[in-house]
N, C-alpha and C positions, 0 to 999 in steps of 0.2 A: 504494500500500500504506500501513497506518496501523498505526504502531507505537504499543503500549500499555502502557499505564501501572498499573499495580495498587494503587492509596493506599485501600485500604480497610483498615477495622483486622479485617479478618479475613474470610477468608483474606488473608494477607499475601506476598509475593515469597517464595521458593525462591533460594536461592544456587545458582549453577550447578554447585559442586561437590559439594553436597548432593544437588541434584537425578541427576550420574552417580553417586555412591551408591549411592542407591535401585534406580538400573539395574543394579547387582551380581546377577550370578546367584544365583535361588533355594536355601537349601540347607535341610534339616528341620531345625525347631525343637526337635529331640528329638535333639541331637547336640551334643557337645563342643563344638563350634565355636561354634555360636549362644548354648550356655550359657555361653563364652569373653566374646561380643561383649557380652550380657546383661546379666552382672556388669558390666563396665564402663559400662554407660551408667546400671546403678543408683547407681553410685558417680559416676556426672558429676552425675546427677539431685539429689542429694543435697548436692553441691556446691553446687549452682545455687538449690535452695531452703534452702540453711543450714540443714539439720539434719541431727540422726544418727540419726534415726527412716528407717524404713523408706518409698522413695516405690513405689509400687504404679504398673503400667504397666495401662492398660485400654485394650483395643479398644473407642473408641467416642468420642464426640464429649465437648466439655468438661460438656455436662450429665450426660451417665453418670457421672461421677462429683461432680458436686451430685446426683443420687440415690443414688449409694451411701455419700454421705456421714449423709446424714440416714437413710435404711434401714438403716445398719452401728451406728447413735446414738440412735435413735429408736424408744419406742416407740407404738403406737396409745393415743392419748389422754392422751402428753408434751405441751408447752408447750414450742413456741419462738420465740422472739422476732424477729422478719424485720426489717431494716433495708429497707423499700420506698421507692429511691429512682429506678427508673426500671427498663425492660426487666426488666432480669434478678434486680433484687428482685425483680420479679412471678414471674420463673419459681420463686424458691423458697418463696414464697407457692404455686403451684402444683402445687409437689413435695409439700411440707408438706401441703397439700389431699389428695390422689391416695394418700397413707400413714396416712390419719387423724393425721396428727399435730395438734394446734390451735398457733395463730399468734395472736401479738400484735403486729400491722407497727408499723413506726415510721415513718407516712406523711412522707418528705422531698420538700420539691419538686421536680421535675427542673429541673437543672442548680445543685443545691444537697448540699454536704456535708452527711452526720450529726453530731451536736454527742455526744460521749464522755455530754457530761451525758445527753442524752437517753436513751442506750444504760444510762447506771446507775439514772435514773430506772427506765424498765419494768423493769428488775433489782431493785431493791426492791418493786416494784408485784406480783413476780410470783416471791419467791427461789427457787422452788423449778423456776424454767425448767431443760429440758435445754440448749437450746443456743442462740445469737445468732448469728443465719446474717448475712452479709453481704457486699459487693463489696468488691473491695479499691480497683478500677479499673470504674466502670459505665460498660460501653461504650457504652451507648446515650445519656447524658446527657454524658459527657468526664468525669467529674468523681472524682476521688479521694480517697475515702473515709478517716479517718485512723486505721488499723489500730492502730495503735501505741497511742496512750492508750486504746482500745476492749478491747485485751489485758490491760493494767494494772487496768483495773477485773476481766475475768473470771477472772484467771489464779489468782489465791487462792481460787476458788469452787469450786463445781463443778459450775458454768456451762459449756460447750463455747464455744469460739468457732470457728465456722469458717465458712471464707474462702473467698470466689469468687477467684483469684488469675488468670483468663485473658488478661487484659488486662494483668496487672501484672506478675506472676514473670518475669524477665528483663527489664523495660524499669525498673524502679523498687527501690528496696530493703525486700526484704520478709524480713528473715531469720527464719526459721518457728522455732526454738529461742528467743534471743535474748531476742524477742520475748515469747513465749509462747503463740502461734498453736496451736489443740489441732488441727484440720485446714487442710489448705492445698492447694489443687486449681490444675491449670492447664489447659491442652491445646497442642496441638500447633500450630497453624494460626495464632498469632500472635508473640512475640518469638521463638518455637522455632524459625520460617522452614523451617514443617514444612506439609505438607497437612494437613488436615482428617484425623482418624481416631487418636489416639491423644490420652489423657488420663493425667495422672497425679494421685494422693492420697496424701498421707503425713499419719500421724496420731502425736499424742502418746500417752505412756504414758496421759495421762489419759482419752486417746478410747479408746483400745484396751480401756481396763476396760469401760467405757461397750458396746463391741463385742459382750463378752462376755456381757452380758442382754438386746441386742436381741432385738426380738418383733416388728420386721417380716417377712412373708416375701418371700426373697429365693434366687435363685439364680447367676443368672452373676454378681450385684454380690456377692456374700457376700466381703467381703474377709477376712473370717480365713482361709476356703480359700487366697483368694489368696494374701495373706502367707505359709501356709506352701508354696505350690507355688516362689512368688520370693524365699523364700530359701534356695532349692536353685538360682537360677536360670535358673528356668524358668516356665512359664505355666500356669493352672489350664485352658484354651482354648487353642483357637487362636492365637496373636500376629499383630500385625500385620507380618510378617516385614520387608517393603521399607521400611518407615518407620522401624522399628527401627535398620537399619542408616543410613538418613538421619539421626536422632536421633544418633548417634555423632557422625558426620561435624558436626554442629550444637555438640554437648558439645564437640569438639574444640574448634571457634572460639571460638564463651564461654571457652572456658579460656583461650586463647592472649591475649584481649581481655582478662577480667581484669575480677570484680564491676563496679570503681573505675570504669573506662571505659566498660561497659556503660551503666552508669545516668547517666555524664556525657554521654554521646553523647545518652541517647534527652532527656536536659532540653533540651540545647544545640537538636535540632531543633524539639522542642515549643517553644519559647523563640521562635525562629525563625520556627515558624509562626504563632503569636500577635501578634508584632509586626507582620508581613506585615497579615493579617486586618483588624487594626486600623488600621493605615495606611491602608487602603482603606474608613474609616468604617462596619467591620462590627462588630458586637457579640459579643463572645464567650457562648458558652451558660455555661459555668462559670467565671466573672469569677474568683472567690477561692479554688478550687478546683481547677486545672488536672490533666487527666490528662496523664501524658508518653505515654501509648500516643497519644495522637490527639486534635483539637481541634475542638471543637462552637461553629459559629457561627450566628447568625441570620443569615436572607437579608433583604431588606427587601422590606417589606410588598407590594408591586408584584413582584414577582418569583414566578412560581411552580417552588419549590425543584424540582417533580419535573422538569420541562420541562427546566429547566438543567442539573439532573444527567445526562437524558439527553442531550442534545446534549453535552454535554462526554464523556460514553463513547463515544455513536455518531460523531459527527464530529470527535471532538477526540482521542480515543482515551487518556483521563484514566479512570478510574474512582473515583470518590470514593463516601462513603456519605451517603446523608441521614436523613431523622430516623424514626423510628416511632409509630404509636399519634396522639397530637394534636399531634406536631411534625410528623408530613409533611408533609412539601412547606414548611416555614419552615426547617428549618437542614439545615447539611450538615456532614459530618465528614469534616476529611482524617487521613489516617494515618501516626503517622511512627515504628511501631514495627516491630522487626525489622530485614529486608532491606534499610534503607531508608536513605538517603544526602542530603548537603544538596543534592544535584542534583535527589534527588528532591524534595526541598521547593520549590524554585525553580519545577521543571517545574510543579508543583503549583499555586503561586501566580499564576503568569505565563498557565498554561492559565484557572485561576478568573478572571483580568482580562479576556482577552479573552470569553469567556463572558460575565459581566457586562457588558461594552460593548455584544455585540453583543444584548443581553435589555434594553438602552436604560438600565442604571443609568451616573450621569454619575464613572466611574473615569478618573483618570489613569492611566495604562499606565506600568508602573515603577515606581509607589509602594511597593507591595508588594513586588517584587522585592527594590528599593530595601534595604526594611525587613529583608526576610530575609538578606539578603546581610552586611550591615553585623551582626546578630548572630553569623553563620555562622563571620566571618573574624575575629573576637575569639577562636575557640577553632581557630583555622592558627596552626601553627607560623610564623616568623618565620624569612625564608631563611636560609642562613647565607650569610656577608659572605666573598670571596676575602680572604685571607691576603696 
């Protein structure tokens, strides 16, 4: 039998006490109880991304809501500005496309930051943009994007900024108020340590005006509906009833962890995994940039990325991600957000060594281990000494 491992940045591990959660008996979403549970995970939800704006729960993966963000903000023949720095810029270059809105990308290399400058350049090139869509976390290059001075330029305008947060919310610090983040999106299926199927959006007063003269048409996305069905708490639809109460069960934990901890956890493994990597003479994809969700490395040139990755799921029982678009089959992404533990980072490194030997690159076995180990135990407690 081959026990497995799940290190990709998404879908990420299920906590086993989230997962009997979700096994809770059905009960209708149109009843006290559920509107009981509801309320409360709006208010964890809102914890969790720092703000005191309204987060919106949607059935549907994290891009249903990057289209209800620009549909709820947008109108046909608005100008937005697309931060295009890998995968999932393109998907809102795509969104953008598909709603007639026009786009002005901001072509970034993959596995390269966007520079604040660049974001106020096309700002002046173009004041009258509705909004500057971007990643907060692009999962397909590792690399994070730096929200924070990007806010600073929009937040006095009335420019929208908003955020792909899937990758980030929960593994890094994104406080959406704070800040000045005008929307801020996540989904379920990565730090949430949730399945696939639920997305959240919360918007500032500034987007909600913005809301009020969209001239997309829209139906199940229409969040003004939504907003006012949740906050009655309850759903304009259907809910996702099982994951909802998984979601609780999840809120619980975040809480009990504590921002502080969250976000020191997911550096200390990312930190971890970087060093490994590098110790075994691989190149990182996002050298100056690191995401904490997950690390993108190059494979070396003799190696073909897809071959490895398979053999390390089928025979090794590791699952890791590799690259899309003109990185396939050159780099691979392990994952060390959510569910995810320094064992698991070890298991991770140790499984990529043997892989790599047995694909004839010349690795010393341990090295990496080695590496990750030695970051891991700088952040262990220190036993305490008999009295």
């Amino acid at each position: 039998m081959l026990k497995r491992y799940l290190l990709t940045p998404g879908p990420t591990p299920v906590p086993p006490q989230v997962a009997l959660r979700m096994a809770h008996p059905l009960v209708h979403h149109r009843t006290p109880e559920f509107e009981q549970l509801f309320a409360e995970v709006q208010e964890g939800l809102q914890w969790l991304l720092q703000t005191a704006n309204d987060v919106l729960i949607l059935a549907s993966s994290g891009t249903g809501a990057m289209e209800a963000a620009v549909a709820n903000t947008c109108a046909p023949g608005d100008t937005a500005i697309v931060v295009n720095g890998g995968k999932f810029g393109e998907r809102w270059l795509k969104i953008c496309h598909a709603l007639g809105v026009r786009t002005v990308p901001i072509e970034v290399e993959w596995g390269q930051a966007v520079t604040p400058t660049a974001v106020e350049q096309a700002l002046r090139a173009h004041p009258h943009a509705r909004a500057v869509l971007m990643q907060a976390s692009e999962t397909s290059t590792t690399v994070l994007h730096p929200v924070e001075p990007i806010a600073a330029v929009t937040r006095h305008s009335d420019t929208l900024l908003i955020v792909d947060g899937i990758t980030a919310v929960g593994a890094t610090d994104m406080p959406m108020d704070r800040w000045g983040i005008d929307i801020l999106l996540t989904g379920s299926q990565k730090a949430l340590m949730l399945p696939p199927g639920l997305a959240f959006i919360a918007l500032s007063a500034k987007a909600w005006r913005c809301a009020e003269h969209a001239r997309v048409p829209r139906f199940y996305f229409d969040l003004r509906r939504e907003r006012k069905e949740q906050q009655r708490h309850t759903t304009a639809y259907t809910p996702a009833i099982s994951l909802i109460y998984g979601l609780h069960e999840v809120l619980r934990l975040l809480r009990e962890e504590g921002h502080a901890h969250i976000f020191a956890r997911h550096a200390r493994l990312a930190a971890a995994t970087r060093a490994a990597v590098q110790a075994l003479g691989l190149q990182l994809l996002a050298p100056t940039a690191p995401s904490p969700a997950a690390t993108g490395v190059w494979l070396p040139a003799t190696i073909n990325g897809s071959q490895l990755l398979t053999y390390m799921r089928d025979r090794m029982g590791v699952d890791i991600a590799g690259g899309q678009d003109h990185l396939k089959g050159k780099i691979l992404r392990i994952s060390h957000i959510g569910y995810v533990g320094p064992f698991d980072v070890i298991t991770a490194i140790s499984t990529l060594e043997m892989a790599l030997a047995r694909f004839g690159y010349p690795v010393e076995l341990g090295r990496g281990v080695r590496a990750a180990e030695e970051v891991l135990l700088e952040g262990w407690p220190t036993p305490r000494q008999p009295s």
